[in-house]
C-alpha positions, -999 to 999 in steps of 0.1 A, spaced: -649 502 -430 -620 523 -432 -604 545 -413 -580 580 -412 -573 594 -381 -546 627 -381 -530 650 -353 -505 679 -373 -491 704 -356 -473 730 -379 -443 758 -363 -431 788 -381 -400 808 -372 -399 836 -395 -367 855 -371 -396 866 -344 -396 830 -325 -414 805 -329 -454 806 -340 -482 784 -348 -491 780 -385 -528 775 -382 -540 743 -408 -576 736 -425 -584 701 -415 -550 693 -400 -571 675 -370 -593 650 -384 -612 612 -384 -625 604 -416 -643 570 -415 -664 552 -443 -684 525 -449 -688 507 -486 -711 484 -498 -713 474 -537 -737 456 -558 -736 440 -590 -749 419 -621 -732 407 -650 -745 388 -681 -725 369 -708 -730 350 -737 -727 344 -776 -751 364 -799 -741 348 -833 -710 332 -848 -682 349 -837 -697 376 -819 -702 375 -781 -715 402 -754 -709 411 -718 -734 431 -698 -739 439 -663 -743 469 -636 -735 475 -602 -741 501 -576 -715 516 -553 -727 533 -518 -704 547 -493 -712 566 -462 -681 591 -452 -681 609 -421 -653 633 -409 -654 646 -373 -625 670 -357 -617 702 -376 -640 693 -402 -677 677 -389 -699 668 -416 -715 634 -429 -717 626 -469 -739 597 -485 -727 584 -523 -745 561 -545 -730 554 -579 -747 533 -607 -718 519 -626 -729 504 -660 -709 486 -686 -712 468 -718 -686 449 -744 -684 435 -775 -664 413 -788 -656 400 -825 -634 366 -829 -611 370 -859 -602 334 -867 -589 310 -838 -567 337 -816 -573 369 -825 -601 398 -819 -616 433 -817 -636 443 -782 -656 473 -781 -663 480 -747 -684 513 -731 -687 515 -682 -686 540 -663 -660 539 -640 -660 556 -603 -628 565 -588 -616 557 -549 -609 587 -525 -577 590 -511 -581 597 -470 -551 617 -474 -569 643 -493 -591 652 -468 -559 662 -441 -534 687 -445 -495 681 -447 -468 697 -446 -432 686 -470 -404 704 -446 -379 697 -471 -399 716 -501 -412 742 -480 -448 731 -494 -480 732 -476 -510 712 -491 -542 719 -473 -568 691 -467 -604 694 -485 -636 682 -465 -655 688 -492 -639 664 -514 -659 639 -538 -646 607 -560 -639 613 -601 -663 602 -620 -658 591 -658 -676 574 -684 -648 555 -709 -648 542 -745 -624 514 -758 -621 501 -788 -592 476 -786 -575 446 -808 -557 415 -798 -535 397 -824 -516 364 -821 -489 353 -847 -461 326 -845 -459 304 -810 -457 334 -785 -459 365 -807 -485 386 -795 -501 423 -800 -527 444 -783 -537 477 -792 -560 505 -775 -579 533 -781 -597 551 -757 -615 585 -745 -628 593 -710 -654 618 -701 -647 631 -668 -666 647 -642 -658 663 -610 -621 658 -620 -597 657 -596 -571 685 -593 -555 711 -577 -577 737 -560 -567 772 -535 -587 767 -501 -589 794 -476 -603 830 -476 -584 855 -500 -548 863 -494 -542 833 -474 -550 808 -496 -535 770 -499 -537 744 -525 -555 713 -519 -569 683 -535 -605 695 -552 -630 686 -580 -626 715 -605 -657 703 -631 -657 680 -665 -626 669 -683 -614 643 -706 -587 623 -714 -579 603 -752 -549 581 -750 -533 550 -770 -519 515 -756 -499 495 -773 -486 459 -760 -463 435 -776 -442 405 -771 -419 396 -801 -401 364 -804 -368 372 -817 -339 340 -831 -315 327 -808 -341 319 -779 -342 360 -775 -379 376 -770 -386 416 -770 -416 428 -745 -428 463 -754 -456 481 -732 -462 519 -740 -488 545 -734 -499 580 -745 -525 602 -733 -535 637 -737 -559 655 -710 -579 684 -712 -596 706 -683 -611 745 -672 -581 762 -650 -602 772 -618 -580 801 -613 -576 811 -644 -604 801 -668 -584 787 -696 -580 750 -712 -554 733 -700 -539 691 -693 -547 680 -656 -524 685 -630 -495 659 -627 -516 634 -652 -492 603 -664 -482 615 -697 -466 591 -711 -451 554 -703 -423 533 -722 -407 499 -711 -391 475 -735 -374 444 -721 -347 421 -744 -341 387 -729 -322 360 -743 -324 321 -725 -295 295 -732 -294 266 -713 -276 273 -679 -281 311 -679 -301 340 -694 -292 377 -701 -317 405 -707 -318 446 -710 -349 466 -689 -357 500 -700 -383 523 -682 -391 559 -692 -425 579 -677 -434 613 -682 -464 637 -668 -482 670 -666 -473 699 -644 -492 707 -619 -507 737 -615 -509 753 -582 -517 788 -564 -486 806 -571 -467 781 -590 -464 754 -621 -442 726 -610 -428 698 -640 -412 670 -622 -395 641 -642 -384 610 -629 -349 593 -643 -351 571 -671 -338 536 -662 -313 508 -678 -309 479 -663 -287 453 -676 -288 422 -657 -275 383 -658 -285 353 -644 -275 316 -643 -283 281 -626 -248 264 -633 -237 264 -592 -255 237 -577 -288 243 -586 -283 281 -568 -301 306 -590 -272 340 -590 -281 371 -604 -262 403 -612 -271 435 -625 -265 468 -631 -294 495 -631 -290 535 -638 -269 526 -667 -274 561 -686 -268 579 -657 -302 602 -657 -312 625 -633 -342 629 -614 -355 665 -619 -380 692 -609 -383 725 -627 -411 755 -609 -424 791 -621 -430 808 -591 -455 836 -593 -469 867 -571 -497 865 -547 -509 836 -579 -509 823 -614 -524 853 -623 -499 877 -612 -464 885 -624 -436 861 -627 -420 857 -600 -387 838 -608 -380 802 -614 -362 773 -597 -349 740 -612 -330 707 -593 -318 678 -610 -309 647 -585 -287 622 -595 -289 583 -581 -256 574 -601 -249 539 -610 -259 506 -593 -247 470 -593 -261 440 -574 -255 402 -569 -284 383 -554 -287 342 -549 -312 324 -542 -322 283 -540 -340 258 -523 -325 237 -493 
């Protein structure tokens, strides 16, 4: 079972004194009880061909008492299927088609409140898990001792995507967590380690993805709200034999979000981090590094609106937040 339980009390001092703001679902228990049930078969189904297939059933019994009262049964049948075609001894191509069923967040349910941002999100009783049914078609290659490479495709047809939603009767509207209807989602992977001379190895990992939904407010096509967009990291190590050296580099990227009266684009800082690390001082293992080498900035960029998105524009606002350099020495060992 799990288990949310939330008191919020919201004040509002707009040069009048002090006055209640009055919160959907800022008063709740939200409980649930999960059960799941599965099957899965395996095997070979000729030379070099082999075949997974199996199902399961999810049920979940969520009940929310306080501001909100109301008691909601789920069953999802969750099937899946892969195949898979050996190419020589190491590598392969899978083909694999499930249905996946995506885990509610209790937070949703409650409102909160960001002091700092002046940003009110509103909680959603009515809230129900993302649903998808996803295609990959994937390869795995092997060269060399430790060279390795995975590719994959994939598409997702979503429904009752999860978003950003107004709540509350007209002119006094907030956003909230809600299902706003079908979507879907294409996207690329690409893994690879590299052996590189001189004991040095290269690790790559990167992601693309492109999303695509109805605007509830609005009507038009647009990407989900604050969807991961895109990832990078590429790591360079090099081993000798008392001590290693490397370079760690991290970039992400997402979607907007679109809310009531705004569109908010927040980027996180890229990230260098150049670190060393030896075993020479009695068997101590000492590390050093330096992280935030390029110095990026953390930023947020928002279009502000009247009354909502489909009013004039109302202005913008953009902050860029700086972590500035850091450097570190750790040691540890055993005794």
């Amino acid at each position: 079972m799990n288990t949310l339980e939330q008191r919020l009390a919201l004040v509002e001092d707009a040069g009048a004194g002090p006055a209640p703001v009055v919160l959907p679902s800022a008063n709740v228990r939200v409980e649930e009880e999960r059960a799941e049930l599965g099957a899965m078969l395996a095997g070979p189904l000729a030379p070099r061909w082999s075949l997974e297939a199996g199902a399961s059933v999810e049920f979940s019994n969520l009940t929310q008492s306080g501001d909100s009262n109301r008691e909601t049964v789920l069953e999802y049948w969750k099937p899946s299927f892969q195949l898979t075609r050996s190419l020589g001894e190491r590598d392969q191509l899978r083909f694999r088609i499930y249905r996946d069923v995506g885990q509610l967040d209790f937070e949703d349910f409650v409102s909160a409140a960001d002091i700092t941002s002046s940003v009110v999100i509103a909680g959603n009783p009515g809230l129900r898990p993302e649903t998808s049914w996803r295609v990959e078609a994937a390869g795995d290659w092997r060269f060399g001792e430790d060279g390795a490479l995975s590719v994959t495709f994939y598409h997702w047809a979503i429904e009752d995507a999860l978003d950003v939603v107004p709540v509350g009767p007209p002119g006094d509207q907030l956003d909230a967590p809600g299902n706003i209807g079908d979507a879907e989602l294409n996207g690329l992977r690409v893994s690879a380690a590299i052996p590189i001379t001189w004991g040095a190895s290269l690790r790559f990992d990167f992601m693309e993805q492109r999303s695509q939904a109805i605007d509830p407010l609005i009507g038009a096509t647009r990407e989900l709200s604050g969807a991961d967009e895109s990832a990078l990291t590429i790591g360079l190590r090099q081993d000798f034999s008392s001590f290693s050296w490397g370079l760690d580099y991290e970039r992400e990227t997402e979607t907007p979000s679109y809310q009531l009266d705004q569109i908010e684009l927040e980027r996180d800082a890229e990230d260098l981090t150049l670190w060393i690390e030896t075993t020479a001082f009695a068997g101590l293992k000492l590390r050093a590094w330096g992280s935030n080498l390029t110095d990026d900035a953390e930023t947020r960029g928002r279009r502000h609106f009247d009354s909502d998105r489909l009013g004039v524009f109302g202005g913008a606002d953009y902050r860029a937040r700086e972590e500035g350099l850091m450097f570190g020495l750790s040691a540890s060992g055993q005794f």
